[in-house]
N, C-alpha and C positions, 0 to 999 in steps of 0.2 A: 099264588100264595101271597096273601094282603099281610107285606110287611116285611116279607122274609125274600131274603135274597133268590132267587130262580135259576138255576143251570144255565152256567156259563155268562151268568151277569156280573157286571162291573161295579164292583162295591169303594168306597170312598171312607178318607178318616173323617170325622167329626171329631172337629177343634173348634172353640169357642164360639159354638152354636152355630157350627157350620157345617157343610160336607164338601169335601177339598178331596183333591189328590196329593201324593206327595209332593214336597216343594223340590224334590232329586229328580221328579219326572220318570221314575223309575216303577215297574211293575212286575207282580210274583202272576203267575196262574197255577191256580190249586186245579191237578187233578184227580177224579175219582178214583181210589186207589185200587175198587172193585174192575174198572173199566178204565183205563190209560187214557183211552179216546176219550171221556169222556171230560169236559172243562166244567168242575163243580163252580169256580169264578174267579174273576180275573180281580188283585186289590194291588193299593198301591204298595210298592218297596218302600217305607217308611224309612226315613234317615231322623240322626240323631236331635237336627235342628226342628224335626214334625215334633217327636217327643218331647223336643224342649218348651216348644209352644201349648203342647198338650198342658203339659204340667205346672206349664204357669197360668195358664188357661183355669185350670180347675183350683188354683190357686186362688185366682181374682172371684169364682166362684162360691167358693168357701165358704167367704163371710154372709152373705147374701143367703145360702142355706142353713146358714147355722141359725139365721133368726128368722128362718118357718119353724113355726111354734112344731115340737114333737108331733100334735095329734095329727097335724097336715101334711105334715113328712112322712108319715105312715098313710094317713091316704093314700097321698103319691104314689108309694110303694106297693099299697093294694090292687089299686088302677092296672099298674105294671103288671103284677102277679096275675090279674084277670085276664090281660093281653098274653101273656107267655100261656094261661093256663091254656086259652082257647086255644091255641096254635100249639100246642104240645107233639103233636103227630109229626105238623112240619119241622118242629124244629129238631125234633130226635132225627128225621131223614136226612134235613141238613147238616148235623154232625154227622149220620152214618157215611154219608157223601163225602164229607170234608175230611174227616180221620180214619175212615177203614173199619169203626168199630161196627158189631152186630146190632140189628138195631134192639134190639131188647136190652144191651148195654146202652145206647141214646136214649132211650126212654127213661131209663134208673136213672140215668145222669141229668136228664130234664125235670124228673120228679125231685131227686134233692135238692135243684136249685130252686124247684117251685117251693119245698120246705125248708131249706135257709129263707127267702124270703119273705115268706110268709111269717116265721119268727122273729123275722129285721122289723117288717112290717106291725108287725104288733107292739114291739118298743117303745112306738109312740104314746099310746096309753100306759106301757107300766115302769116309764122313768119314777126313779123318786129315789129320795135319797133318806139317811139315819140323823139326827139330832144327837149330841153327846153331852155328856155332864161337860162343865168347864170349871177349870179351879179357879178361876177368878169371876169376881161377879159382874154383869156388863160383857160379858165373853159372849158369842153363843158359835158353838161349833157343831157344826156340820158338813155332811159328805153329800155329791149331788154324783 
């Protein structure tokens, strides 16, 4: 499965474009809730200083995203959505693995993520904003 985690592999966070274990040294194994015996994957026990780094992390990111222009941020996002699309199958099994649900519930739940972004992803074309009268002249007001 290109891309997607594999029974009973070892998965890692990704913090500031990286993939790390936790800095606790500590780990969860998810079992298959269908199968006990079975080890859907082993991730790190994240502690609160992994999070804290995440979150500054995406912070220092921020700005750097905010100035790709809309149309290319939806790019992006198509890119993505073509990867998840092709992989749909695996990735409904890997939730049925990881959470217990049937997989005809993974699949519903892979499909509205594929339609939230697919809607996020189109954004990038229909940003715009309104012009308003202004009561003074030399004013000009508008919403973005």
């Amino acid at each position: 499965m290109s891309g997607i985690p594999e029974v009973g592999q070892t998965v890692l966070n990704f913090i500031d474009g990286l993939w790390e274990a936790s800095e606790a040294e500590r780990w969860t194994d998810r079992f298959d809730p269908a199968d006990e015996r079975v080890l859907a994957a082993r991730a790190p026990d994240s502690s609160r200083e992994d999070a804290r780094r995440a979150v500054e992390a995406a912070e220092r990111a921020r700005d750097a995203w905010s100035r790709v222009p809309p149309p290319k941020r939806g790019r992006l996002l198509f890119d993505w959505l073509a990867w998840i699309d092709s992989r749909k199958d695996e990735l409904a099994l890997l939730l049925t693995r990881e959470e217990g649900k049937v997989l005809a519930e993974s699949a519903g739940e892979v499909r509205r993520a594929l339609d939230i972004l697919e809607f996020t992803a189109g954004m990038g074309r229909r940003l715009g904003g309104r012009v308003f009268p202004a009561e003074e002249s030399g004013v000009f007001c508008y919403s973005d």
